[in-house]
DOPAMI-60029 format. One record per residue (C-alpha): x, y, z. Coordinates in steps of 0.001 Angstrom, whole numbers, padded with zeros to 6 digits, always signed. Layout:
BEGIN
XYZ;...
***
This chain:
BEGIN
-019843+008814-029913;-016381+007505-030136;-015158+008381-026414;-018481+006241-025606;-017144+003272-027319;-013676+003701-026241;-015330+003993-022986;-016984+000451-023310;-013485-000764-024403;-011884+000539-021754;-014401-000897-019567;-013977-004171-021363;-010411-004707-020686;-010742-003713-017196;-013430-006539-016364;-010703-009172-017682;-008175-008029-015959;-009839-007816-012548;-011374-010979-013415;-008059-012724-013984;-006581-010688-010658;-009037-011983-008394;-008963-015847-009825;-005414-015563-009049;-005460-014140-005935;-008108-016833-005063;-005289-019268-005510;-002668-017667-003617;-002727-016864+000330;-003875-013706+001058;-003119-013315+004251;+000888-014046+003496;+001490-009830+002923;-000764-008418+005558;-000340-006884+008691;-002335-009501+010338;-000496-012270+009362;+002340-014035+012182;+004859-016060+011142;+007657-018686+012553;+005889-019035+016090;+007762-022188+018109;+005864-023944+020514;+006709-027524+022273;+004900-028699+024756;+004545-032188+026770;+001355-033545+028366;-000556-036844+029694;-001533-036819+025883;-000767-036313+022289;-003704-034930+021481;-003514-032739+024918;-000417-031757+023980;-001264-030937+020371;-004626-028898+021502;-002611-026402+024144;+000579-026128+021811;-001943-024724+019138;-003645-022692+021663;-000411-020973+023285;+000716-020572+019662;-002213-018118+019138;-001700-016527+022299;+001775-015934+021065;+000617-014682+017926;-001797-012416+019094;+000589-010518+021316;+003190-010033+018384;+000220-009225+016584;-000879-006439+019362;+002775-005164+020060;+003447-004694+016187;-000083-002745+015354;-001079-001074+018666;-000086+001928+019571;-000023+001499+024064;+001344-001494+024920;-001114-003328+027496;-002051-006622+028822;-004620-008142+027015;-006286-011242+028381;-008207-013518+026383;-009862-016695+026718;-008998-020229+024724;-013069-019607+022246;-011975-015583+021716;-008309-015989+020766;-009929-018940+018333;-012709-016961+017211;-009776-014257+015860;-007896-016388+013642;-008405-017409+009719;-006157-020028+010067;-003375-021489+011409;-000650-023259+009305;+002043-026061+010478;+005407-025086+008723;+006753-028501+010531;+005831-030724+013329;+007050-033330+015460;+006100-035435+018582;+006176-038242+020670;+003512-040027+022571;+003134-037241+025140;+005202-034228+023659;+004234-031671+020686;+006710-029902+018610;+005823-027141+015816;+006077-024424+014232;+002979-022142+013202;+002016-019135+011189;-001425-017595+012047;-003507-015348+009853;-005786-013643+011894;-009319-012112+010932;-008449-008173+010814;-011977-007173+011032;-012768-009181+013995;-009439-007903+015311;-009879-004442+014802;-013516-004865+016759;-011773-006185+019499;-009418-003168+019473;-012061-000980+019099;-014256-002357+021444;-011478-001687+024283;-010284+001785+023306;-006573+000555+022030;-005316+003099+019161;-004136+001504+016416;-001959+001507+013016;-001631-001362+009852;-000239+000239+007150;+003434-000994+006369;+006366+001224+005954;+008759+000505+003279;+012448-000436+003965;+014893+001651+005848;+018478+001319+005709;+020134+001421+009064;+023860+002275+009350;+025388+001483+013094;+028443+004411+013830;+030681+003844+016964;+032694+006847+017963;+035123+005586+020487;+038454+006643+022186;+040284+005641+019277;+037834+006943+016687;+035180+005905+014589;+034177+002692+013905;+032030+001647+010920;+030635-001711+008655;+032493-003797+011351;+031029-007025+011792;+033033-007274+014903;+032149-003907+016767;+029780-004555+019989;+027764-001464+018091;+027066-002920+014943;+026694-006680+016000;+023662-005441+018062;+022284-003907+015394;+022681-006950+013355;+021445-009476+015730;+018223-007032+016621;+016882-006339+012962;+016806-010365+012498;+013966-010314+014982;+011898-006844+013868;+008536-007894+013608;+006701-004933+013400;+005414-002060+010176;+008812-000284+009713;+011065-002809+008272;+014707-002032+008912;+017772-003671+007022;+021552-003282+007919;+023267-001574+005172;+025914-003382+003768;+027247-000973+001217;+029973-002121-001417;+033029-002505-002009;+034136+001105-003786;+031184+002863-001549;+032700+001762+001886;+036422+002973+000829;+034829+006683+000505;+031835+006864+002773;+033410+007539+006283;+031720+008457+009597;+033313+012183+008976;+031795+012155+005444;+028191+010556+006527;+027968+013131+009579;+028406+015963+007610;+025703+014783+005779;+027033+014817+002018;+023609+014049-000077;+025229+012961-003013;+026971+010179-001445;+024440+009148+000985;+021797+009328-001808;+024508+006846-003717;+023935+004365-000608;+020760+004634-000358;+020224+003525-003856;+022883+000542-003003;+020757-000970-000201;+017939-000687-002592;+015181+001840+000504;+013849+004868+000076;+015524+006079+003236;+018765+005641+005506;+018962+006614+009614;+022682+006666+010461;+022543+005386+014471;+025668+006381+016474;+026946+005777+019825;+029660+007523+021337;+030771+007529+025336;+031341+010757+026471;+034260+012000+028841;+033259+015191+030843;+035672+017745+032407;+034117+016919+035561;+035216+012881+035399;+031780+012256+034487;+031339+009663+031615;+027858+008801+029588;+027016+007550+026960;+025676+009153+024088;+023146+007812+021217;+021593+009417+018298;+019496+008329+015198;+019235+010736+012165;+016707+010347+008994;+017977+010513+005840;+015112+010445+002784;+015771+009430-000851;+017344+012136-002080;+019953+012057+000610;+018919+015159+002535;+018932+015097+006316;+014686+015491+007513;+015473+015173+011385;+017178+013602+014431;+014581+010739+015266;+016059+009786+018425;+018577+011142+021155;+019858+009862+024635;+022344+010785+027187;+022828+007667+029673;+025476+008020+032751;+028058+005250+033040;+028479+003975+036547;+032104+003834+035936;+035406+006326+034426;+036502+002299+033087;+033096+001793+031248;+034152+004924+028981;+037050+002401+027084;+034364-000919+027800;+031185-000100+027433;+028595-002756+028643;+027187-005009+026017;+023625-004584+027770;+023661-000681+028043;+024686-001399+023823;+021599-003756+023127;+019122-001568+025324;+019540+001154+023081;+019888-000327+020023;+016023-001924+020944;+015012+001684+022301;+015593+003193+018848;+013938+000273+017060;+010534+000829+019746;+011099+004629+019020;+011038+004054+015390;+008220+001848+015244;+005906+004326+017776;+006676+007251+015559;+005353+005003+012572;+002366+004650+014215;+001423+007540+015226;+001676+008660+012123;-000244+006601+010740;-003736+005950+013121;-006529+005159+011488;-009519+006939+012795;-012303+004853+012778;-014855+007877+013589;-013834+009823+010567;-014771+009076+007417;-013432+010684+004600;-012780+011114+000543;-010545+011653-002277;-010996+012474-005879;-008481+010666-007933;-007065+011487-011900;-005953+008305-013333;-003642+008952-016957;-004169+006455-019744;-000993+006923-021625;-001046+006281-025334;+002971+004857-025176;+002854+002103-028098;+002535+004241-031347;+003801+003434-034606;+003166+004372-038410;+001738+002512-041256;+004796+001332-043240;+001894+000889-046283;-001305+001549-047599;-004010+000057-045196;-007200-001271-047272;-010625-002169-046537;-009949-006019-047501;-006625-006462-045848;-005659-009163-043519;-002638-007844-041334;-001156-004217-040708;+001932-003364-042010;+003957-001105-039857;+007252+000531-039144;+007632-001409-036122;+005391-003519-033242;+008076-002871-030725;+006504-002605-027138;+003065-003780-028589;+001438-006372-026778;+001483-009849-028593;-002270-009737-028894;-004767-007113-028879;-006189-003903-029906;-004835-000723-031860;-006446+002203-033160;-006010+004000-036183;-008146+007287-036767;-011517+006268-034924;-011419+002635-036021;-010755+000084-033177;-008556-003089-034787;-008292-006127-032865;-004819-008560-033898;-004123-012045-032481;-000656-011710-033188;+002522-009413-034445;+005307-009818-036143;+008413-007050-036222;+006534-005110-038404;+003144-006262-038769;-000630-006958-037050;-001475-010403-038076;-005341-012201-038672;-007112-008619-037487;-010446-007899-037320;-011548-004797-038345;-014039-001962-037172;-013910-003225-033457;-016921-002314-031418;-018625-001002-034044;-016281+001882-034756;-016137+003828-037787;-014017+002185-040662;-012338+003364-043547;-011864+001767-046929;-008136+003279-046899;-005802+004504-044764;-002898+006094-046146;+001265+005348-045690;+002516+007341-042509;-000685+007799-040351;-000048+006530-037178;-001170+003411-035198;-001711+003612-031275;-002296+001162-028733;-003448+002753-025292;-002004+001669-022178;-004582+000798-019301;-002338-001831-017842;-001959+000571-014830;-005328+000513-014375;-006313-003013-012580;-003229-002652-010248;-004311+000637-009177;-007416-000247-008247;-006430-003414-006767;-003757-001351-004461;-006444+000971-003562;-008865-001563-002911;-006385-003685-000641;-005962-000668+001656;-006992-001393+004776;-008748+001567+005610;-010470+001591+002756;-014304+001207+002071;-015073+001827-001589;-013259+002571-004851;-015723+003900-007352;-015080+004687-010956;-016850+007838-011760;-015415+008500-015546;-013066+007449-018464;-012142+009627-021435;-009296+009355-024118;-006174+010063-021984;-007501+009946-017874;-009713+008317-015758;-011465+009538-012275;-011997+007186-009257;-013332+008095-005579;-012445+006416-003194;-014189+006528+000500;-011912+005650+003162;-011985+005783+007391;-009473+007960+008639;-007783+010961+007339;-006191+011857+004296;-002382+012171+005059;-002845+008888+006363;-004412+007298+003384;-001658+008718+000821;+001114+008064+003009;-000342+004694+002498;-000884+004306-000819;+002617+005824-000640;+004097+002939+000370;+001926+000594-002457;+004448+002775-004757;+001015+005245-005238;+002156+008349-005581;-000261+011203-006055;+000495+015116-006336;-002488+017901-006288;-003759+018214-009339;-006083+021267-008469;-008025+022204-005366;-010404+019448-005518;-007956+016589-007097;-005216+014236-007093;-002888+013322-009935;-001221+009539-009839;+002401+010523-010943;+004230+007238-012696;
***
């Protein structure tokens, strides 16, 4: 009887606080996080009209955004021709950051949401493989092994300044950042130390540049026996922890010259650089396909932690007004607590008391007296609403059900397309992480 009324309590809470989710993600854009959303797209155009001008600079700004859209989420890059009602017919909206014009030139600069489920019809509807799920930040650490020996967190290395002038202009899932490092980290992480692969200090930058990964990229020209020169470029993956998983990307490219060995081209530089950025971003996706003709399942645990307990610093009676306590520390500033199987709601705390409570919430069972020392405990469900919300935002994702809710866990199902290393490498990524919790179920680890 008392799990079904902590039930409806539960249940209660969980209304509100989607409730108050939703009417603030009604206010806010909710297209500004998503795949499917473009931004900082330039167009200026001049024609026999304003208006002319303004209608095709709006126009080729969704054509624009369409194919950054199609080169960051499909899989095969391919010409895709639209006409001026389809592209239209694909986009939410279309915002002017700033604009500018004469009486026959345009000037401005758009984002574009576009509709994803009208989107992901078209790519269905002309066999184009896709992915949409976002990978979190990866460090990126540019190595140049020359003639004189390695060179590293040089701003003015041809190596590195590639690498810094590229990442400005990723646009696609796998978000890369050039690591900066620190002061004391940079005086003991050397090329000789990263290649070797010592986990405790790569771990330490890791942690610095604030990822969950790091791929060390080096380049190095190579001087054969022969007189033959190349040059050489490798990526390795790095995860959390600092342990090497695997060598992501490797070339060996000739040099047309023995002179290129001490010079090497700028171009052959920036080619590879964006090589191992496309390599990076095709593995991602790959990975992560969503397979619209499978439709699958997974049965989730949910833990309701009881973290906020204290103990009655006095004698609780039936006619009391507030709760004195050891400490509210951690409490929230309003709400409910439970002592025994009574539910109390408070409107406010003090250091060491429930203030103006009302007693025997939801028709629980009270007590006329509750003795010094028995504890007080407010259950934590705050998890709850975000979970869900994460879940729900997925974008392979068709329903999240809630099957059950007792004392300390909750169960949810939730259907999804696709399959499931796909959908918790994704939920992965919403900072979801799940372990197996038997044969049949997942456990959401804090």
């Amino acid at each position: 009887m008392y799990f079904d009324r902590f039930k409806m309590i539960i249940l209660i809470c969980l209304k509100i606080c989607f409730l108050s989710s939703k009417l603030l993600a009604s206010t806010d854009q909710d297209c500004l996080n998503s795949s499917f959303y473009i931004k900082n797209i330039s167009v200026d155009l001049t024609k026999e009209s304003i208006n002319e001008a303004r209608s095709q600079a709006e126009y080729k700004a969704k054509l624009i955004g369409f194919k950054r859209l199609s080169n960051r989420l499909i899989v095969e890059s391919r010409k895709l021709k639209l006409g001026k009602i389809e592209i239209s017919s694909l986009v939410d909206y279309l915002k002017i950051n700033k604009e500018a014009n004469s009486d026959k030139r345009y000037l401005a600069n758009f984002d574009i949401c576009f509709n994803r489920n009208l989107v992901i019809n078209f790519f269905r509807n002309n066999k184009l493989q896709y992915a949409e799920t976002y990978r979190e930040p990866i460090a990126v650490l540019p190595i140049f092994k020359g003639p004189r020996g390695f060179i590293l967190w040089d701003e003015r290395d041809n190596w590195h300044s590639n690498w810094q002038r590229e990442l400005d202009f990723v646009d696609g899932l796998v978000k890369l950042k050039l690591a900066k490092g620190n002061f004391s980290l940079n005086r003991i992480l050397t090329a000789n130390v990263l290649l070797n692969s010592n986990k405790e200090l790569i771990k330490k930058l890791i942690a610095n540049e604030n990822t969950n990964a790091l791929i060390i990229v080096v380049a190095e020209p190579i001087l054969l026996r022969n007189g033959k020169t190349y040059l050489s470029t490798f990526a390795k993956f790095y995860n959390k922890s600092g342990r090497l998983e695997t060598t992501i990307y490797r070339n060996k490219i000739p040099l047309k010259k023995t002179s290129s060995f001490y010079d090497i081209d700028k171009s052959l530089l920036e080619n590879e650089v964006i090589k191992i950025i496309k390599s990076i971003e095709l593995n991602w996706k790959k990975n992560n396909l969503i397979d619209t003709s499978v439709y699958n399942e997974v049965d989730l645990i949910i833990p309701i932690k009881a973290t906020n307990i204290t103990k009655l610093k006095t004698e609780l009676l039936f006619n009391d007004k507030s709760v004195k306590v050891i400490s509210t520390s951690n409490f929230k500033d309003r709400g409910f607590i439970k002592i025994q199987n009574e539910i109390i709601f408070y409107e406010k705390k003090t250091e060491d008391s429930f203030e103006n409570i009302k007693r025997s919430s939801f028709s629980s069972l009270k007590k006329l007296k509750y003795l010094k020392d028995i504890r007080v405990i407010q259950k934590d469900i705050s998890i709850w609403p975000s979970v869900i919300q994460k879940l729900e935002k997925l974008p392979f994702v068709i329903e999240v059900k809630i099957i059950s809710i007792t004392n300390t866990k909750g169960r949810i199902i939730v259907k999804f397309m696709g399959n499931k290393k796909t959908f918790f490498q994704a939920a992965f990524e919403k900072k979801l992480n799940f372990k197996d919790h038997n044969s049949r179920q997942y456990l959401l680890i804090h």
